[in-house]
C-alpha positions as CSV (number, residue, x, y, z in Angstrom):
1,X,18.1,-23.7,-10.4
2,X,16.9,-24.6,-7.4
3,X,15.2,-28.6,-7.2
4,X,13.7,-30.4,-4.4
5,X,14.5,-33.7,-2.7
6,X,13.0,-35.9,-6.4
7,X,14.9,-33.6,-8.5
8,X,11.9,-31.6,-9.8
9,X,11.6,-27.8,-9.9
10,X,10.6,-25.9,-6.3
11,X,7.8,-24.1,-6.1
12,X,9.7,-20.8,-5.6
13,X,11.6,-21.3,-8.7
14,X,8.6,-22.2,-10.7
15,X,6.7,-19.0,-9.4
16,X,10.0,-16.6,-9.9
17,X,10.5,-18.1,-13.7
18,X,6.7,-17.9,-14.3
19,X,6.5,-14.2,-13.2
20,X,9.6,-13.0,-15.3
21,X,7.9,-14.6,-18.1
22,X,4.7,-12.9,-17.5
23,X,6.9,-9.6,-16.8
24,X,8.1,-9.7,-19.9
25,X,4.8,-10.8,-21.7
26,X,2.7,-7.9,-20.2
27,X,3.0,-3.7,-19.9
28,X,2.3,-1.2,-17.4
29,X,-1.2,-0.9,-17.8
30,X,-1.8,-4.7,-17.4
31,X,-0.7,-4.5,-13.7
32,X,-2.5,-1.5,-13.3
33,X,-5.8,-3.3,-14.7
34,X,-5.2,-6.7,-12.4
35,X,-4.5,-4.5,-9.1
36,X,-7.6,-2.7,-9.8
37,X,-9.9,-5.5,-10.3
38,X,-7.8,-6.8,-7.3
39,X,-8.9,-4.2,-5.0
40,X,-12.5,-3.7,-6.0
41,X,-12.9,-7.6,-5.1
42,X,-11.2,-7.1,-2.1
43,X,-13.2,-4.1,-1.2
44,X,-16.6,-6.0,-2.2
45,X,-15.4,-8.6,0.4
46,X,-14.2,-6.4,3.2
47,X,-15.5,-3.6,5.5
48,X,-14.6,-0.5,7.1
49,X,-12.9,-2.5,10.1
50,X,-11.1,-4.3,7.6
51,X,-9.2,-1.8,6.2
52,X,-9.0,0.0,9.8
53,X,-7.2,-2.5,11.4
54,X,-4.9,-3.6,8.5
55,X,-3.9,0.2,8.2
56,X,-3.2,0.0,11.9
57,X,-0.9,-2.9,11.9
58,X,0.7,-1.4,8.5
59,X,1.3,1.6,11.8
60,X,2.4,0.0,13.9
61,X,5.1,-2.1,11.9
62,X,6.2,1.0,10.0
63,X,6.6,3.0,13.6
64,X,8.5,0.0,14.9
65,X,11.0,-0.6,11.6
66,X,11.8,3.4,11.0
67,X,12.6,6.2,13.3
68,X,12.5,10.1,13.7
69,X,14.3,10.9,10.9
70,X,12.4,8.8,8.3
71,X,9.5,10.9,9.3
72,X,10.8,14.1,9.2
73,X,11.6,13.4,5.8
74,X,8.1,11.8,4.7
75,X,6.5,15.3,5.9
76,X,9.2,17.0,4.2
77,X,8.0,15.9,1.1
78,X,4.7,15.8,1.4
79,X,4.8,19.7,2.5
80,X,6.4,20.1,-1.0
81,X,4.2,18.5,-2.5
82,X,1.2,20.1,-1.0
83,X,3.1,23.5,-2.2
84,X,3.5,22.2,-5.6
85,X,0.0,21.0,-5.6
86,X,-2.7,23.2,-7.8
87,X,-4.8,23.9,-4.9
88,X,-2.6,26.2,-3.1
89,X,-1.2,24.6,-0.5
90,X,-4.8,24.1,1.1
91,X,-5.8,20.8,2.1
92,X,-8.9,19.4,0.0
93,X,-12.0,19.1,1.3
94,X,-12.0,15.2,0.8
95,X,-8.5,14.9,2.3
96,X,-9.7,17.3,5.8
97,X,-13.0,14.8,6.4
98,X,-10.8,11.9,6.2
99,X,-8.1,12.9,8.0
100,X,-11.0,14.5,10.2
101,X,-12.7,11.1,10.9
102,X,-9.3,9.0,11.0
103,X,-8.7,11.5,14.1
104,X,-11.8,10.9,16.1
105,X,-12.1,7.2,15.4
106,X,-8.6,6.8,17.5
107,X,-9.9,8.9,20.2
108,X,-13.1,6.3,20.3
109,X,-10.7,3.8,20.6
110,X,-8.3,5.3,23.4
């Protein structure tokens, strides 16, 4: 167990023995319920250049940690995917506008 310099229990052990316990005290659908109240607070707190510029740092890193082959395979699956998908392959309205607008907003920027 790791103790600090008076002998008492470290912060990270504390946290790391407090979340086993919890692990084991709670399911699947408790997580789910706490990382949705999570991210409606967050998303009451935060707007759209919020989430624009912590999904382009999440980019960037992701571009900079992986390399040509990690993406081939991420589009691999999501083409089977999209073929297993009920909607025949075709991308969803919702998904097109997105991807639609995600597109022009980095030709703004550029």
């Amino acid at each position: 167990m790791a103790r600090n310099n008076d002998g008492k229990m470290s912060r990270e052990e504390a946290g790391r023995l407090g979340g086993e316990a919890t692990a084991k005290n709670h399911d699947k659908e408790f997580y789910q319920e706490i990382g949705r109240k999570g991210g409606d607070a967050t998303s009451e707190s935060h707007d759209k250049d919020f989430y624009q510029e912590i999904g382009q740092k999440g980019g960037e890193a992701t571009s900079n940690s992986h390399d040509k082959e990690f993406y081939q395979e991420i589009g691999q699956k999501g083409g089977e995917a999209r073929n297993n998908s009920d909607n025949d392959g075709k991308m969803s309205r919702e998904e097109a506008g997105r991807k639609g607008g995600q597109a022009r907003a980095r030709q703004r920027r550029s």
